[in-house]
N, C-alpha and C positions, 0 to 999 in steps of 0.2 A: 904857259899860257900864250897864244898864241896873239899877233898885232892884230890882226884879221878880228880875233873874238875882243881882244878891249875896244875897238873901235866899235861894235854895234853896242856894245854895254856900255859905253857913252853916250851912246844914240838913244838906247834906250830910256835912258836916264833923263835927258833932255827931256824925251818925248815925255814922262811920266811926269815933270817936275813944272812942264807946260801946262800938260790936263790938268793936276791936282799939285798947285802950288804950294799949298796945307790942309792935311789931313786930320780928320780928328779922330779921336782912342772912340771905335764902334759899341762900347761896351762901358756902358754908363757906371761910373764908381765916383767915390769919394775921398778916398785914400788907399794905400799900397794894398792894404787887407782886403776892402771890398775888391776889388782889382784882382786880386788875385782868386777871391770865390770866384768870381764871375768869368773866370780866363777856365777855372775847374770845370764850370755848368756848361760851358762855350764846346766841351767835345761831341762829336758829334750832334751837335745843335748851332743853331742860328743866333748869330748876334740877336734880332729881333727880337728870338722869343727868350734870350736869359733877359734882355731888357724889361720883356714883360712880369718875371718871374722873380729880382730881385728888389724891387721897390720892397714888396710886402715881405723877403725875406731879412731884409737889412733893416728894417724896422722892430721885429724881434731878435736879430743878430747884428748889429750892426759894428761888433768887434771881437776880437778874437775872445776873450771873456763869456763877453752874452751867447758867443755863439756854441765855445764849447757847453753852456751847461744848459742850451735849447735841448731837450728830447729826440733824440734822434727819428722818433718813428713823426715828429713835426715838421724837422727839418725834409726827411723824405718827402713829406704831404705838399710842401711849400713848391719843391723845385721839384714834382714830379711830373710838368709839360716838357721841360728839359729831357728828359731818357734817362734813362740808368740812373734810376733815384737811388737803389737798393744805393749800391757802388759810390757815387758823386758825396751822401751822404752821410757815409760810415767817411769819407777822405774829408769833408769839408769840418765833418766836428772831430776829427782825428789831426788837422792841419790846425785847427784852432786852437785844441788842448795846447801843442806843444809850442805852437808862438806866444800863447800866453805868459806858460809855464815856463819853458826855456828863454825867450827871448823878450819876457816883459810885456809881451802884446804889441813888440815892432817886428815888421816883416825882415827878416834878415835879408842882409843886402849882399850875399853873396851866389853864385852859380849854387856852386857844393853845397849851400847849406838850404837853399832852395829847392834845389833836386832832393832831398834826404826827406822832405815833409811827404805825405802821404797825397799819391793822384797829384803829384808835379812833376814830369816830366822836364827834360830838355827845351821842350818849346817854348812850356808853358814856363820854365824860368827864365827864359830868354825873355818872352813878353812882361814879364815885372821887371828887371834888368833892364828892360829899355826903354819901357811907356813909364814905369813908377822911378825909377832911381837915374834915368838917361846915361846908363852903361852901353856902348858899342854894342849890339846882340841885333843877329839874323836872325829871327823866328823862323822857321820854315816849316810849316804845315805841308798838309796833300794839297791844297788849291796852290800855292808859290811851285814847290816841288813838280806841278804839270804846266804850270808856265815856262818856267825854267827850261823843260827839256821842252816844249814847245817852241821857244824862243830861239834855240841852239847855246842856252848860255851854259847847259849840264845836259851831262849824258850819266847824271847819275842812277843811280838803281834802288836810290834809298834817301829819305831826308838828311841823314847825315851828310854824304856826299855831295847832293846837290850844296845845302848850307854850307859848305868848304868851296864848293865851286862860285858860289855866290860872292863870297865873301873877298876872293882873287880880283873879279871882276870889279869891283867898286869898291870906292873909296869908305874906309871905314866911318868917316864923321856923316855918310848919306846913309849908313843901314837902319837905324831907326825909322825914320820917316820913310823910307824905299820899300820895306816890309808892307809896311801901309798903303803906300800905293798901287804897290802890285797889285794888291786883294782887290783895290776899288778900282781897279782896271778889270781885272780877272771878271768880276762880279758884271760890271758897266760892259767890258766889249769882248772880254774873253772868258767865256764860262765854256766849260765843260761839254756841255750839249746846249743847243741851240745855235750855235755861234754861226753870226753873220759875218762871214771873212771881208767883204766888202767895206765895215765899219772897223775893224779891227787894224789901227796905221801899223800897230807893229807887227804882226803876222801877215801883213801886207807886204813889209819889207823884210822878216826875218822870219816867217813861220815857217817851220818844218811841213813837208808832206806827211801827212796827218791825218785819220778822219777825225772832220770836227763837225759832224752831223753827233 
């Protein structure tokens, strides 16, 4: 790693911890369990819209118990504003059977055993590890993943690697909270398209040549 690259991943960090002193978990839950349906419902979908989607689901499901034994063509009906009802569906009453059944109806608090539930990925156990249990974990989605390499912080080719690149760069007690600011920067001054480079301090001072039309 390079002096040159910790120095702007301090810079940036400053810059992110000015804008957004505290961050709050975008995805309204109540314990590790709902937290983790709604981290499920969250792919390829909008914080906004699993917000609007779990009130009424966490009402008839609102633990690993009730939710395994809701009907699955229910739960489909429930979260089908979400996308991929079929799929999010058969995972969220397939994750519920065995946290019941194997682990009492407590979210296991491990990586490994996270990842092994049905439609949990890498990410998405990073985001319970970090928001639910406050374990050290970099989430890294596709939004962080094109900041990153937008920013010069990774030149990786894949979440994996950038999340390894990340991880170099900053101090492990800030990766919870930093996960979270990215996005509500990403979201606030650096989105994908649309992006007014004028508003944007840290592509100002670190943005790669880029189209950001």
């Amino acid at each position: 790693m390079s002096t040159k690259k910790q120095i702007k991943a301090n810079k940036i960090l400053n810059i992110l911890e000015d804008i957004y002193p505290s961050v709050p978990i975008p995805l309204n839950h109540r314990d590790p369990f709902t937290l983790l349906v709604a981290v499920v419902l969250s792919a390829q979908c909008t914080d906004v819209r699993v917000n609007l989607v779990t009130p009424d689901l966490f009402k008839v499901g609102g633990t690993p118990k009730k939710m395994s034994q809701l009907p699955l063509q229910k739960i489909e009906k429930l979260i089908r504003p979400c996308g991929l009802s079929p799929q999010k569906s058969k995972a969220i009453k397939r994750l519920s059977k065995i946290i019941y059944e194997k682990y009492n109806s407590k979210v296991p608090e491990s990586f490994n055993e996270l990842e092994e539930l049905p439609g949990v990925g890498h990410k998405t156990a990073s985001v319970i590890m970090s928001q639910a249990f406050n374990v050290p974990a970099f989430p890294v989605d596709t939004h962080i993943h094109r900041l990153a390499y937008r920013w010069g912080l990774s030149s990786g080719k894949n979440v994996v690697q950038t999340e390894k690149d990340l991880k170099k760069v900053f101090p492990k007690n800030k990766w919870n909270k930093l996960h979270l600011q990215i996005i509500f920067y990403g979201r606030e001054y650096c989105p994908a398209r649309g992006h007014d480079i004028s508003k944007c301090i840290i592509c100002n001072l670190y943005g790669r040549k880029v189209n950001f039309k």
